[in-house]
matplotlib code that plots the C-alpha trace (Angstrom):
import matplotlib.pyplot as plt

x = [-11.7, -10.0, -6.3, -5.3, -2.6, 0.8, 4.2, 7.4, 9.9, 12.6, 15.8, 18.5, 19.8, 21.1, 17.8, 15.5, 17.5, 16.8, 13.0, 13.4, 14.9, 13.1, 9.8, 8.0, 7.4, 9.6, 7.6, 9.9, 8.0, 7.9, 11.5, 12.6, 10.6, 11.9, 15.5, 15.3, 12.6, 14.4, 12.2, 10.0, 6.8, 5.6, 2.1, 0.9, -3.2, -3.2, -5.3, -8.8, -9.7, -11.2, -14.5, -14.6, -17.1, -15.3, -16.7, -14.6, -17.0, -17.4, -19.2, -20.5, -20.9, -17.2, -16.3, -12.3, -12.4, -13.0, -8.7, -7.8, -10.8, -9.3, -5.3, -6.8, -8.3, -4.8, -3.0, -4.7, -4.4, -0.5, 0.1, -1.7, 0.2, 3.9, 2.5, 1.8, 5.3, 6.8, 7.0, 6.4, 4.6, 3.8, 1.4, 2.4, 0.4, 2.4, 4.7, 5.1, 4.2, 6.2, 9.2, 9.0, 8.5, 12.1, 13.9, 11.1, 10.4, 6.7, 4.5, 2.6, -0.7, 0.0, -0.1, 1.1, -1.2, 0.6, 4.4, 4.7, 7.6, 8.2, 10.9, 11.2, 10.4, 13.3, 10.3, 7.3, 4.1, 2.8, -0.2, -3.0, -4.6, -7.9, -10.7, -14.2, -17.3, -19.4, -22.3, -20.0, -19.4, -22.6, -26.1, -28.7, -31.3, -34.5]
y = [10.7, 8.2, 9.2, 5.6, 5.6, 5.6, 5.7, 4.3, 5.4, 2.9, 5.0, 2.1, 0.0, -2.9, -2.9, -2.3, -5.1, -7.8, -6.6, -7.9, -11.0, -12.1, -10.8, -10.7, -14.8, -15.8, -13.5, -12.0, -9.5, -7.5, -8.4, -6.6, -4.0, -3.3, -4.2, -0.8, 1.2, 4.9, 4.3, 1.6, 3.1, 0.4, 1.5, 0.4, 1.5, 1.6, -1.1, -0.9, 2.7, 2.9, 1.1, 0.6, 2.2, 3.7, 0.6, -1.5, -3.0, -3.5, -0.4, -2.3, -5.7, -4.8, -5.7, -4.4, -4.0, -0.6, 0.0, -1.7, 0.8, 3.2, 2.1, 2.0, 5.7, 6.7, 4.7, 6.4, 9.9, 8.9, 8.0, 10.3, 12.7, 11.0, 11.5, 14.9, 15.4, 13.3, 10.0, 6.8, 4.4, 0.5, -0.7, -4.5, -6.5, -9.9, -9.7, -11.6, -9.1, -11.1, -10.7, -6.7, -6.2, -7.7, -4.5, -1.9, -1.6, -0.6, 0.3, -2.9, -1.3, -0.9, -4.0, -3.8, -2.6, -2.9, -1.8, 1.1, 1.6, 4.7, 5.7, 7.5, 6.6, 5.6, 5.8, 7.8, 5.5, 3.5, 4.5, 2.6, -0.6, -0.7, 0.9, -1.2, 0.6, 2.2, 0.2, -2.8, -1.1, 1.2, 0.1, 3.0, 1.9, 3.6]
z = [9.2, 11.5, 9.7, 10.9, 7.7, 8.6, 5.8, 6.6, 3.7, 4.0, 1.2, 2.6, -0.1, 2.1, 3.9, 0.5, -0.7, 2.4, 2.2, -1.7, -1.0, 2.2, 2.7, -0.9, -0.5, -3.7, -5.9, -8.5, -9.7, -6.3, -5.6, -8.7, -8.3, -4.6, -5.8, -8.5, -6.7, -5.6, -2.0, -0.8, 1.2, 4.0, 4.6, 7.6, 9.7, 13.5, 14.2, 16.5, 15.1, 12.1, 12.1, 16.3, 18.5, 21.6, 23.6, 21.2, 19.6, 15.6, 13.9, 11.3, 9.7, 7.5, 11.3, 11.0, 6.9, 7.3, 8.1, 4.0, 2.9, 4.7, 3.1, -0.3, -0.5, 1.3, -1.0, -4.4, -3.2, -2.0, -5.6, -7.4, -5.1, -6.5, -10.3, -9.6, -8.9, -11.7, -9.4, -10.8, -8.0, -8.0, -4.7, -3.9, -2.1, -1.7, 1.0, 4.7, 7.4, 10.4, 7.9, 7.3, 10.3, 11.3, 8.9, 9.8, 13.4, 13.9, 16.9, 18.1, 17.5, 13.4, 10.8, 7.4, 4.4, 1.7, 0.2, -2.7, -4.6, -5.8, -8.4, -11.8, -14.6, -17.2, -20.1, -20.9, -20.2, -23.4, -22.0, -19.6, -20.3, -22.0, -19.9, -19.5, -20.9, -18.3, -19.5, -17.7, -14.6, -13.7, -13.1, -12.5, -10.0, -10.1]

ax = plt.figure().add_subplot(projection="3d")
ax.plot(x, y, z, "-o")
ax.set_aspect("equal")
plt.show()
């Protein structure tokens, strides 16, 4: 319960649009995503916290992992949160960090998760992808 999860809503056009065309490293996809999206979220964890002892040592063998474990279960409940309310989200992962960080100013002791664009939707959802079985995904050790 570390609460090392910090959002940066960034509603500018002009700087939404240099994130797109600078910081995604060439990959259309996220560009165009950026370049529409109604807000881009830049999720960033304060570093050293979760998974430290107070000595500053590592907690565990996941060493600093624990902070992305930590960004992914805020990242879910943050978009789940956004459906809820009738708002489309898409979490990118490719982007340069040294490059947001020249449109977003954050506090030295943060690093960049991951980006979420957040909109809504022109269309209802054709629905998800194919689920796997559970047979594939669970194994039941006893």
């Amino acid at each position: 319960n570390t609460q090392v999860v910090r959002y940066h809503v960034v509603k500018n056009p002009e700087i939404k649009e240099q994130i797109a065309q600078n910081c995604v490293m060439d990959f259309a996809f996220n560009a165009k995503t950026i370049s529409r999206c109604k807000a881009l979220v830049v999720v960033s964890v304060v570093t050293k916290v979760s998974g430290y002892e107070p000595d500053g040592s590592y907690s565990t063998s996941k060493e600093d992992g624990w902070e992305m474990f930590d960004a992914g279960v805020a990242n879910q409940t943050f978009c789940l949160a956004a459906y809820s309310k009738g708002v489309g989200s898409v979490i990118l992962g490719v982007f340069d960090e040294t490059k947001i960080r020249q449109y977003v100013k954050l506090p030295d002791n943060e690093r960049v998760a991951n980006l979420i664009a957040l909109g809504y939707p022109l269309e209802a959802s054709k629905g998800a992808p194919a689920r796997k079985e559970v047979s594939e995904l669970l194994e039941v050790i006893e």
